[in-house]
KOLTI-354210 format. One record per residue: residue number from 1; x, y, z of N, C-alpha, C, O in turn. Coordinates in steps of 0.05 Angstrom, whole numbers. Atoms other than C-alpha are relative to their C-alpha. Layout:
<rs>
(r NUM, (X, Y, Z), (X, Y, Z), (X, Y, Z), (X, Y, Z));
...
</rs>
This chain:
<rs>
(r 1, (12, 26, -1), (-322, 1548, 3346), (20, -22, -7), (39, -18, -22));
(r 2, (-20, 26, -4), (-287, 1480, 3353), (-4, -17, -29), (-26, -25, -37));
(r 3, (8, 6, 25), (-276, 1454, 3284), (8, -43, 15), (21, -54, 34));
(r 4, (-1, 37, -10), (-283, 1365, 3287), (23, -7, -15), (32, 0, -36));
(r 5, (-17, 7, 13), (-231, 1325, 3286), (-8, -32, -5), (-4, -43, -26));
(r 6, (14, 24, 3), (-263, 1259, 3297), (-31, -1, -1), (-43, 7, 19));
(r 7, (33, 10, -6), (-338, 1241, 3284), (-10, -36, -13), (-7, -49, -34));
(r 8, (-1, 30, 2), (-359, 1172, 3296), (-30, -3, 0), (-42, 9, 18));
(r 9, (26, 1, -2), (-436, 1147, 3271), (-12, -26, 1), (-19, -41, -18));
(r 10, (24, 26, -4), (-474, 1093, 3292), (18, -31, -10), (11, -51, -22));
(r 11, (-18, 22, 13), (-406, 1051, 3283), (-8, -24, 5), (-12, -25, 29));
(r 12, (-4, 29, -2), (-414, 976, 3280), (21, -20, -8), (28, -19, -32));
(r 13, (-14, 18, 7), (-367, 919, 3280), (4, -26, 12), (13, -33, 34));
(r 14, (8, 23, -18), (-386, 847, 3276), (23, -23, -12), (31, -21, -36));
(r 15, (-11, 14, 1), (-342, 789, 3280), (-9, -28, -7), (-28, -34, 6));
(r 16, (23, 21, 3), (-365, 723, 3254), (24, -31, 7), (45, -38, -5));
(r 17, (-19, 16, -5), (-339, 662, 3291), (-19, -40, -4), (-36, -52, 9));
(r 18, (23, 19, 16), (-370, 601, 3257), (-29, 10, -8), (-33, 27, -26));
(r 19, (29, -6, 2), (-446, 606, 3259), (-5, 21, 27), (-29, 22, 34));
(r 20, (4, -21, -26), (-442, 660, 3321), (14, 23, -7), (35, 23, -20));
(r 21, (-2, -33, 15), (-438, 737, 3309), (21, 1, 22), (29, -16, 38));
(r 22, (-12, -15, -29), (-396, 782, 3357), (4, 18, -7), (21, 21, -24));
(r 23, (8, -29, 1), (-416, 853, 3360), (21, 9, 23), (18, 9, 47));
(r 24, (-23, -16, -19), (-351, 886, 3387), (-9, 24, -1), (-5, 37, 19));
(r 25, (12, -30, -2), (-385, 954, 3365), (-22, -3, -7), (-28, -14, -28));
(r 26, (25, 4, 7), (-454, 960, 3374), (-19, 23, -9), (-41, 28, 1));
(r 27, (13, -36, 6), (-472, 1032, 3338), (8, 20, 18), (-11, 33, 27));
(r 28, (-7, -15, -12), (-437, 1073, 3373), (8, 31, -10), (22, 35, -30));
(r 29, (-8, -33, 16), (-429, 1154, 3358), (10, 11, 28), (6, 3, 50));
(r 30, (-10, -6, -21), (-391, 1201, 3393), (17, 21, -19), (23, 14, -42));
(r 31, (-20, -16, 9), (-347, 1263, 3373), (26, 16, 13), (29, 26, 35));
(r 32, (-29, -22, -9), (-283, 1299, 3382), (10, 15, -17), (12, 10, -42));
(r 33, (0, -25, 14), (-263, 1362, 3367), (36, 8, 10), (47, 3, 31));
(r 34, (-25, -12, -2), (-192, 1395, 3354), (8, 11, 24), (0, 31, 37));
(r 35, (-12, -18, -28), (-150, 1405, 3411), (-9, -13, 27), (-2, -5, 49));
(r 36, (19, 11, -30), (-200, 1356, 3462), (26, -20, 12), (43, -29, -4));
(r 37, (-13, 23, -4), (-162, 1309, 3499), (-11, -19, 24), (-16, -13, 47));
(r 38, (24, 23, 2), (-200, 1244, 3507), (12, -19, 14), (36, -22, 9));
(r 39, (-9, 35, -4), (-192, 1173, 3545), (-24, -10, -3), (-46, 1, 2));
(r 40, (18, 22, 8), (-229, 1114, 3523), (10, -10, 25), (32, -1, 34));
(r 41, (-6, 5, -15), (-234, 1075, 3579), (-25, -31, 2), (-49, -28, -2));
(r 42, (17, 16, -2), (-264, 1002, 3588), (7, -26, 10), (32, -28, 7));
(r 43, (-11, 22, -2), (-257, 929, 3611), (4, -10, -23), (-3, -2, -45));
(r 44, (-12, 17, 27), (-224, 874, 3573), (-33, -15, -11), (-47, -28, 4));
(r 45, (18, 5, 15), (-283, 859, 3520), (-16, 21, -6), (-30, 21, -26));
(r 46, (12, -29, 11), (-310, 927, 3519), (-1, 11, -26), (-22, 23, -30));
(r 47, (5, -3, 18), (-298, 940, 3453), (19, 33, -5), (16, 50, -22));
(r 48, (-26, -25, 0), (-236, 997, 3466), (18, -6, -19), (24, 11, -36));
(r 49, (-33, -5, 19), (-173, 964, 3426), (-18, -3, -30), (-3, 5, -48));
(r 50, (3, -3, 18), (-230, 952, 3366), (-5, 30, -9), (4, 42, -28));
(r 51, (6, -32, 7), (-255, 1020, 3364), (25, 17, -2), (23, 37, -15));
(r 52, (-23, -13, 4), (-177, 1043, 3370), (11, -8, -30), (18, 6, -48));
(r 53, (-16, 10, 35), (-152, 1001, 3307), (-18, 12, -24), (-8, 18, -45));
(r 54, (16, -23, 19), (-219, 1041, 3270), (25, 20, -10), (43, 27, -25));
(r 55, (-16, -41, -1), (-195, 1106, 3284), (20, 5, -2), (27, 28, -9));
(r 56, (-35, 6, 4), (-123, 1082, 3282), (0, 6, -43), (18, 13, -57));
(r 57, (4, 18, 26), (-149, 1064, 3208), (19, -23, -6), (32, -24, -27));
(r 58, (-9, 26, -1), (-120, 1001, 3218), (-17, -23, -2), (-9, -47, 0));
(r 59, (20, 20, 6), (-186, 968, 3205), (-23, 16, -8), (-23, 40, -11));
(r 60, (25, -19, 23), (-253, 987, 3171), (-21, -19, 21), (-18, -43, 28));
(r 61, (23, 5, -15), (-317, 985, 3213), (-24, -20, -20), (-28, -10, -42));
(r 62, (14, 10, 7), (-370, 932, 3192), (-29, 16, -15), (-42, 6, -34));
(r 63, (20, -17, 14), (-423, 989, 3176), (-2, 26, 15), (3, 22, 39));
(r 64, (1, -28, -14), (-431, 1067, 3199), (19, 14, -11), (28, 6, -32));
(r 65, (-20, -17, 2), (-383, 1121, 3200), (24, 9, 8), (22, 19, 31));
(r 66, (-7, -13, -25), (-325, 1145, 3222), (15, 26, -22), (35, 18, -34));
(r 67, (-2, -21, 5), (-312, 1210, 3192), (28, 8, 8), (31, -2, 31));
(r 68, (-18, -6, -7), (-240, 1237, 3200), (13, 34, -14), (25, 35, -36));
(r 69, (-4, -25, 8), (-227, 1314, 3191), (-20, 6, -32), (-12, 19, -51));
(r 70, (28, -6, 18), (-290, 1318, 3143), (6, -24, -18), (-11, -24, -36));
(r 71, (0, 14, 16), (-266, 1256, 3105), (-7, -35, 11), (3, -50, 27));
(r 72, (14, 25, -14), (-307, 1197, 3113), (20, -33, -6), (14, -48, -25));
(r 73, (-19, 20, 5), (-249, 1138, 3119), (-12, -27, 2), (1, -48, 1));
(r 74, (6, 32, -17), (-293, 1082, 3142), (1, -28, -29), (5, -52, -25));
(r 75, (-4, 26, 20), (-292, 1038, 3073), (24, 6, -21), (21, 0, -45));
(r 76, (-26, -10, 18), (-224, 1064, 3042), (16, -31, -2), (12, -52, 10));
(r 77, (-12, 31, 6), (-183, 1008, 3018), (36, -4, 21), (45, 16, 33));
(r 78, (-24, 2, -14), (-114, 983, 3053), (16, 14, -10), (31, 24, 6));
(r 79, (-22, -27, 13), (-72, 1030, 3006), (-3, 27, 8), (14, 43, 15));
(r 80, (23, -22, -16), (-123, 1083, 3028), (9, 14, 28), (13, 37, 35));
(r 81, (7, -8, -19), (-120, 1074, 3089), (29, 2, 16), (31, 11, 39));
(r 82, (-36, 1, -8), (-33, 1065, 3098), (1, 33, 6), (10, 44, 26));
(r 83, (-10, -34, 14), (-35, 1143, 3065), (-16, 12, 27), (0, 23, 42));
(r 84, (15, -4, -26), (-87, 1160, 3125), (22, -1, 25), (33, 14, 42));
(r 85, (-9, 4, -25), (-57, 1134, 3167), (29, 24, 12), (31, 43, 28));
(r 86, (-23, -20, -7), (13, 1163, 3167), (2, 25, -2), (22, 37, 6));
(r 87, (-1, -28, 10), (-3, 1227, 3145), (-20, 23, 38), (-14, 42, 53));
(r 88, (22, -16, -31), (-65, 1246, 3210), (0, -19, 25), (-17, -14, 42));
(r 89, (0, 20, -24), (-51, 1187, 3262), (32, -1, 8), (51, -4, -6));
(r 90, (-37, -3, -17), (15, 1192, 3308), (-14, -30, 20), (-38, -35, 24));
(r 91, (13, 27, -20), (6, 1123, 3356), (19, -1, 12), (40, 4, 0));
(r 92, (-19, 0, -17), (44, 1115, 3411), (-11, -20, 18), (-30, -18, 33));
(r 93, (9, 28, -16), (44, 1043, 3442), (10, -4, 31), (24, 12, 45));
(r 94, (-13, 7, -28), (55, 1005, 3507), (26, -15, -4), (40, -20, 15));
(r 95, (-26, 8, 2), (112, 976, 3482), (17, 5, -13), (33, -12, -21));
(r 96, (-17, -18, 14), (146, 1029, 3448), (0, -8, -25), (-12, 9, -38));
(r 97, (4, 5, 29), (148, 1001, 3381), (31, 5, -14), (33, 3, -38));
(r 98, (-22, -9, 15), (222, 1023, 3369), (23, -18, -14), (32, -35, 1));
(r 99, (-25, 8, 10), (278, 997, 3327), (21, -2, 12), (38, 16, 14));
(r 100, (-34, -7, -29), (333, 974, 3379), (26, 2, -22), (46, 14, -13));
(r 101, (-33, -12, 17), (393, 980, 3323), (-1, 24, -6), (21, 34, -6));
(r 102, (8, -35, 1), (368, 1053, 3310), (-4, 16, 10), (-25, 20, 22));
(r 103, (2, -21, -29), (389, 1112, 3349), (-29, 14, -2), (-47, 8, -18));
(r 104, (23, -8, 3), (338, 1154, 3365), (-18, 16, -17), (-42, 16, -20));
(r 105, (3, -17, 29), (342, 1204, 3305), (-12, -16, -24), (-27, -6, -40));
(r 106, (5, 17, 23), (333, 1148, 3257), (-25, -1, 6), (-42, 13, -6));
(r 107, (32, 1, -14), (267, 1125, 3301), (-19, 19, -9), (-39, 16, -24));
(r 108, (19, -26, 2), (236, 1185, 3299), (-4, 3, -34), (-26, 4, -45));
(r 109, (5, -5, 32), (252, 1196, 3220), (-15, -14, -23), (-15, -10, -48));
(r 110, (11, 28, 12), (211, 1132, 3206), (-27, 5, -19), (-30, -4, -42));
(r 111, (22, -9, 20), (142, 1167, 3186), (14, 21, -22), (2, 23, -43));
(r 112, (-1, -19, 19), (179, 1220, 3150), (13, -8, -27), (13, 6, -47));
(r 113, (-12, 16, 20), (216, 1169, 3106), (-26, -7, -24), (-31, 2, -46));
(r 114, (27, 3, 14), (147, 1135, 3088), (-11, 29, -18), (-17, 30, -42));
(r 115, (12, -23, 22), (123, 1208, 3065), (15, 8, -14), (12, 31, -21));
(r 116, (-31, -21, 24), (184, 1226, 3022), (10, 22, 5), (16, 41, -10));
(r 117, (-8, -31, -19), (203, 1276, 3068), (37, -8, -23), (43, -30, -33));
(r 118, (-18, -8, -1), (272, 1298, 3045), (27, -8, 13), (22, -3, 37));
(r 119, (-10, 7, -29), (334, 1273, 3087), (9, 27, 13), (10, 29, 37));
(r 120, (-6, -23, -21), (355, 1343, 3108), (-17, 7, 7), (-11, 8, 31));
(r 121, (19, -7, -18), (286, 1367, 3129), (-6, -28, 25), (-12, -26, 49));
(r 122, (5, 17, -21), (278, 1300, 3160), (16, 2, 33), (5, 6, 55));
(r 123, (-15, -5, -17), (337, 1304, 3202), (-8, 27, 20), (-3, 29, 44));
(r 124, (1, -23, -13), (319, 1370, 3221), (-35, 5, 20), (-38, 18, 41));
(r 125, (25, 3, -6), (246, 1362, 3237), (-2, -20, 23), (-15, -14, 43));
(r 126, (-2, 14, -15), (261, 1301, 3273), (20, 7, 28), (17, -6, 49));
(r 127, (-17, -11, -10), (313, 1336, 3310), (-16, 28, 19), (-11, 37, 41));
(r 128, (17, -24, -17), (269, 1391, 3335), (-21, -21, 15), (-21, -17, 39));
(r 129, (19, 17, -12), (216, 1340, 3356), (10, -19, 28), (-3, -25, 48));
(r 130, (-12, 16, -18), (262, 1299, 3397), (12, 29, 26), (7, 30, 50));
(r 131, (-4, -29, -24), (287, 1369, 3436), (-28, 11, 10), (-30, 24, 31));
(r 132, (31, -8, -15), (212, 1383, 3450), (-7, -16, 24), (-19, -7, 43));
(r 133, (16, 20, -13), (197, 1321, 3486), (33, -1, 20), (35, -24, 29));
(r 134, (-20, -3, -20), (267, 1336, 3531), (24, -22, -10), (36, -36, 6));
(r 135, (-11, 30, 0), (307, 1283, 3489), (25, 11, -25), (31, -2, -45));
(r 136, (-11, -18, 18), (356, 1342, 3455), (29, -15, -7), (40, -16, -30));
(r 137, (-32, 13, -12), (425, 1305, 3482), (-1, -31, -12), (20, -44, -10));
(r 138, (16, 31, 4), (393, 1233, 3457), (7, -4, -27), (13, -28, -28));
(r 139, (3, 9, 18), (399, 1231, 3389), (12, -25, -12), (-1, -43, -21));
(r 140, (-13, 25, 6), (444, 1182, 3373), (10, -24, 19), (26, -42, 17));
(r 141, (12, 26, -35), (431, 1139, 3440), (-19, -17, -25), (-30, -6, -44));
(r 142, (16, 25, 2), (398, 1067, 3420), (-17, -4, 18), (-13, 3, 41));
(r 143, (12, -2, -27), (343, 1050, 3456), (9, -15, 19), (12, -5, 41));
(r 144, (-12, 10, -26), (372, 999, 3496), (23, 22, 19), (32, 15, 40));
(r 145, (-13, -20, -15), (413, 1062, 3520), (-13, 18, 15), (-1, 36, 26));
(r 146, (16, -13, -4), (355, 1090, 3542), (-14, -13, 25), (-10, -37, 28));
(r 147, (15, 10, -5), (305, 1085, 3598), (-22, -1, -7), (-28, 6, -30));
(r 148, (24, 6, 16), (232, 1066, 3602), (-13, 26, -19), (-20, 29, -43));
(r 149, (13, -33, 2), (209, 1142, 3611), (12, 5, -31), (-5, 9, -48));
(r 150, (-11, -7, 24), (254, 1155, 3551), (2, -5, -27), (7, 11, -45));
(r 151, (15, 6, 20), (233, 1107, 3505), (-26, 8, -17), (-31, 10, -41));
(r 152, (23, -10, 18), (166, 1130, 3500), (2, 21, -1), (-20, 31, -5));
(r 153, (-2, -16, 12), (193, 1187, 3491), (6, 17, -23), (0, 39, -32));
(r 154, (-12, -6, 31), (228, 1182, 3431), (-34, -9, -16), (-39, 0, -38));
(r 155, (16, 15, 14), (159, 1140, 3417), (-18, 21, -14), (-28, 21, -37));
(r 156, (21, -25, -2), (117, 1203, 3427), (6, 17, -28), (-10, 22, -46));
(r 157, (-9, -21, 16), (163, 1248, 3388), (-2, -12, -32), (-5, 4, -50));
(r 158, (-1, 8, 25), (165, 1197, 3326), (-38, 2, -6), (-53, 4, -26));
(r 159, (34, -6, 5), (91, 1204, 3335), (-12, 23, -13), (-30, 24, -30));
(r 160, (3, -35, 7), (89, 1281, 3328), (10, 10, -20), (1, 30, -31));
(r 161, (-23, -6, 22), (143, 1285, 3277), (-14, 9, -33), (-3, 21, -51));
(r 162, (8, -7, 27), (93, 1292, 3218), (-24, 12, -1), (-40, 12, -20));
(r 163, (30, -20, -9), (38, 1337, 3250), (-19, -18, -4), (-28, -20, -26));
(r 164, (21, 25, 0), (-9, 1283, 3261), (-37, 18, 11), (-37, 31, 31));
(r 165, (21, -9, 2), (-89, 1308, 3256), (0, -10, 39), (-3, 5, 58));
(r 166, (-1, 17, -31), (-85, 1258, 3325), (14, -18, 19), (14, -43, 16));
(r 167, (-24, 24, -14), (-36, 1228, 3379), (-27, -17, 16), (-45, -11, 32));
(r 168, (15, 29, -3), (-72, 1161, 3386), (23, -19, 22), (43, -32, 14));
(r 169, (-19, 14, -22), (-37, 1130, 3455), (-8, -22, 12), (-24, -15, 30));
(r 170, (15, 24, -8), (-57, 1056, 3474), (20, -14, 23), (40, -28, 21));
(r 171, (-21, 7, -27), (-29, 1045, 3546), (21, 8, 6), (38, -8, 16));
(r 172, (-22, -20, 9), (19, 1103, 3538), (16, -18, 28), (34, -32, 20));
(r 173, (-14, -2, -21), (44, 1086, 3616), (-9, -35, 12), (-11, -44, 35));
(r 174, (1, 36, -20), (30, 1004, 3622), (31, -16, -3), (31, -40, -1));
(r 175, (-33, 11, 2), (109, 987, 3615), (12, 24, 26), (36, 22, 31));
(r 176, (-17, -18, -17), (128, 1041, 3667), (-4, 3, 36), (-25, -1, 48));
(r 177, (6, -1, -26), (133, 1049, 3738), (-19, 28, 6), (-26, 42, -13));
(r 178, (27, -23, -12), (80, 1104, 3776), (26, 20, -2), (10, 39, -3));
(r 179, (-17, -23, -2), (146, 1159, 3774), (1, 5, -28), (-1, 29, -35));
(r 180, (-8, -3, 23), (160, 1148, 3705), (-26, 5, -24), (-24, 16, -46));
(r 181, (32, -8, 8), (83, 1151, 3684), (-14, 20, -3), (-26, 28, -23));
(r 182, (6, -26, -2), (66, 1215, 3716), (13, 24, -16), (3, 45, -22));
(r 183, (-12, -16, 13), (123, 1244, 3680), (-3, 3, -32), (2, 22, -46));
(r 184, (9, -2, 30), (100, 1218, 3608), (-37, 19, -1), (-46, 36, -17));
(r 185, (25, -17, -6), (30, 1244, 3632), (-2, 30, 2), (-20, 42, -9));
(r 186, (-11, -26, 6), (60, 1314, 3646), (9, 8, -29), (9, 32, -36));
(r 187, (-13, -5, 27), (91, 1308, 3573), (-27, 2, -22), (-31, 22, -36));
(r 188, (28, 7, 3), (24, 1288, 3549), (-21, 29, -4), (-35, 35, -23));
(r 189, (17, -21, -4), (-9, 1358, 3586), (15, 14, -16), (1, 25, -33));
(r 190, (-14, -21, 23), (44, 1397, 3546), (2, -3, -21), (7, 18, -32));
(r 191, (17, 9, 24), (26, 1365, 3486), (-24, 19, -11), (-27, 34, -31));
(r 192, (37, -8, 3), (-50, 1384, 3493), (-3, 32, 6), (-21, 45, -4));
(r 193, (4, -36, 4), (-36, 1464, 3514), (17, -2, -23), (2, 10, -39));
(r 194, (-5, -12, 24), (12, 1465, 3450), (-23, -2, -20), (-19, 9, -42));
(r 195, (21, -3, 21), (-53, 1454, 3412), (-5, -34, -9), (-23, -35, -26));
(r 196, (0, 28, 0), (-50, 1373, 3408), (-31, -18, 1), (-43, -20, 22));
(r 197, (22, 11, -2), (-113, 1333, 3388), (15, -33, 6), (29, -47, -9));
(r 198, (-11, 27, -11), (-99, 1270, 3443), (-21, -23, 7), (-40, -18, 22));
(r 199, (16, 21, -5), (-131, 1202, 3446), (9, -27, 10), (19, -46, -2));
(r 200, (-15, 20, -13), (-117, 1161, 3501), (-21, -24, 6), (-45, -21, 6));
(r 201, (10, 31, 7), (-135, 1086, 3503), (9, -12, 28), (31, -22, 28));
(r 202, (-11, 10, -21), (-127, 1062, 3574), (-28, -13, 19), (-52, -7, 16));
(r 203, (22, 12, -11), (-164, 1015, 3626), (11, 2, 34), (6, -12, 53));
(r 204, (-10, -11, -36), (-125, 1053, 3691), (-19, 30, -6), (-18, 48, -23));
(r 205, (14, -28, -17), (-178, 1104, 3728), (24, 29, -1), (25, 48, -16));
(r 206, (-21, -28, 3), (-118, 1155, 3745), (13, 13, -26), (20, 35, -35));
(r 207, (-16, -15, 30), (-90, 1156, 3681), (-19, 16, -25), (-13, 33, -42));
(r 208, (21, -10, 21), (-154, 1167, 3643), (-18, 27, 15), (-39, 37, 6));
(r 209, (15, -20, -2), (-171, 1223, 3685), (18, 22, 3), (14, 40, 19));
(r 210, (-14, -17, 4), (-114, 1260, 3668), (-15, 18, -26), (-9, 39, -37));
(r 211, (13, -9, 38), (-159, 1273, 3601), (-19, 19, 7), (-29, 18, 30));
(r 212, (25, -11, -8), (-213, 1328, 3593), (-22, -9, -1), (-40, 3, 9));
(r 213, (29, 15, 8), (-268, 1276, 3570), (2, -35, 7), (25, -42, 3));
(r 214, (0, 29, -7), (-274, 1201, 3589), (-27, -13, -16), (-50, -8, -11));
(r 215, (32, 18, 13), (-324, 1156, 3543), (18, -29, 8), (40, -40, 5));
(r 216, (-3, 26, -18), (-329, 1096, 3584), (-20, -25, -23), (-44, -24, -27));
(r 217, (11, 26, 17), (-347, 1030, 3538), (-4, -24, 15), (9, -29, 35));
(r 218, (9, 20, -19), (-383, 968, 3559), (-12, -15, -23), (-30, -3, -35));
(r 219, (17, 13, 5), (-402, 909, 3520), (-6, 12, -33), (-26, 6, -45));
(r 220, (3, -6, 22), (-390, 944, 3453), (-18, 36, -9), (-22, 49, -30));
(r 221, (14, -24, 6), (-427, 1007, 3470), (9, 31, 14), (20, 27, 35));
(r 222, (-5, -22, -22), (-414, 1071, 3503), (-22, 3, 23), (-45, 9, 21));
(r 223, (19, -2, -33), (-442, 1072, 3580), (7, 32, 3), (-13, 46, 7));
(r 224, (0, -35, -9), (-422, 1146, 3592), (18, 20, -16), (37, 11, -28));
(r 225, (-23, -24, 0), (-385, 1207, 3576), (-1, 21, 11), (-21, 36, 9));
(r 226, (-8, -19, -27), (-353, 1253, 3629), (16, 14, -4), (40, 9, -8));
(r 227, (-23, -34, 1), (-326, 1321, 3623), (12, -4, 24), (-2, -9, 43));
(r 228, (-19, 3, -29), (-273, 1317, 3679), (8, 31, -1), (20, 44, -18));
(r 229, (-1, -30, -11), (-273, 1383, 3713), (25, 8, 7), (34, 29, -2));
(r 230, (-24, -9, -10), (-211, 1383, 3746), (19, -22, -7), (22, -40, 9));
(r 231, (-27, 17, 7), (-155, 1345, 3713), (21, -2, 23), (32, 17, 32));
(r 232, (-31, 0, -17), (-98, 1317, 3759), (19, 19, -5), (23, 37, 11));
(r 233, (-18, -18, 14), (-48, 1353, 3719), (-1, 32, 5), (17, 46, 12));
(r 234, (14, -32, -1), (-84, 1423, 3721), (9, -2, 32), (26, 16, 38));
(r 235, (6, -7, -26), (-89, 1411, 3799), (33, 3, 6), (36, 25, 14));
(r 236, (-16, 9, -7), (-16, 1392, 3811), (15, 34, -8), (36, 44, 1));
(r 237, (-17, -20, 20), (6, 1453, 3772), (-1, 23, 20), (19, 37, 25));
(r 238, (7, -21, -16), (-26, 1501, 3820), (9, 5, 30), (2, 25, 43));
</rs>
């Protein structure tokens, strides 16, 4: 049985802009379980990048739940929610997020600094993480030495670097061309068979049906969710 990695209850979150509300989340529930791999998927106002900064714990829901590996994070404080964060959330942006004076070893060693990692396990941990994601020869490359594909690669791997409960990806492939996309998307599927609980954040059809599950948002709420039968990825493989 599929133990949870996310459970989300009857979340709300209202915005108050003078005397007018704004219900970006309007109770919404929904779960994910270890190992699923998920796209959110919605237009601009949908209520996708708030429900990501939740679950990111980068923000605290107005009222409800959101439950995170049996621990209910939704009113933890900002000290709270730093230690959360870095410890079970890996994030991997559309604009890489990297340190351009810092090769890529350093990059990557960024969460393990925050946790008091060690510098020899760091090095070494970070060092295996960066050879996973094909980026073995890289280490001491800058990113401006780098391409796009390769950036979010190192982005990915600084993501993974501290066994994250969840890789949280918000437009993993909107900086890249369609060659260099498919190939982070392949990195992505090899992720999710090593055992990878993935949560992708995107408002491209193709990309979000690289995922096994699609919860489609509208207006603050969830309009559907779709088990996707046959993944691109799976098909291409065969």
């Amino acid at each position: 049985m599929k133990k949870s990695a996310i459970k989300v209850q009857n979340l709300r979150k209202t915005y108050y802009m003078g005397s007018s509300e704004v219900h970006a989340l309007d109770g919404i529930s929904f779960e994910i379980f270890e190992n699923d791999y998920v796209s959110i998927m919605g237009p601009s106002g949908s209520g996708k990048s708030t429900l990501m900064n939740i679950i990111g714990c980068l923000d605290t829901p107005t009222s409800g739940h959101y439950i995170l590996k049996d621990r209910d994070v939704s009113q933890l404080e900002d000290e709270q929610l730093a230690e959360v964060r870095n410890k079970e959330i890996g994030f991997v942006f559309q604009k890489f997020n990297l340190l351009s004076r810092t090769n890529c070893l350093g990059n990557v060693q960024l969460p393990l600094i925050y946790s008091g990692v060690k510098s020899s396990d760091r090095i070494k941990r970070s060092t295996k993480m960066l050879k996973r994601v094909g980026l073995g020869n890289y280490l001491d490359h800058n990113p401006n030495e780098l391409s796009g594909g390769e950036r979010q690669r190192v982005a990915i791997a600084r993501a993974l670097v501290n066994n994250p409960s969840i890789l949280l990806a918000d437009e993993p492939t909107g900086n890249l061309d369609t060659e260099t996309g498919n190939e982070i998307m392949k990195l992505f599927e090899e992720l999710y068979h090593l055992g990878n609980t993935i949560l992708l954040v995107t408002h491209e059809e193709d990309i979000a049906n690289h995922a096994r599950k699609i919860i489609r948002m509208r207006d603050g709420n969830i309009e559907s969710q779709i088990d996707v039968a046959n993944p691109i990825l799976k098909n291409t493989k065969q």
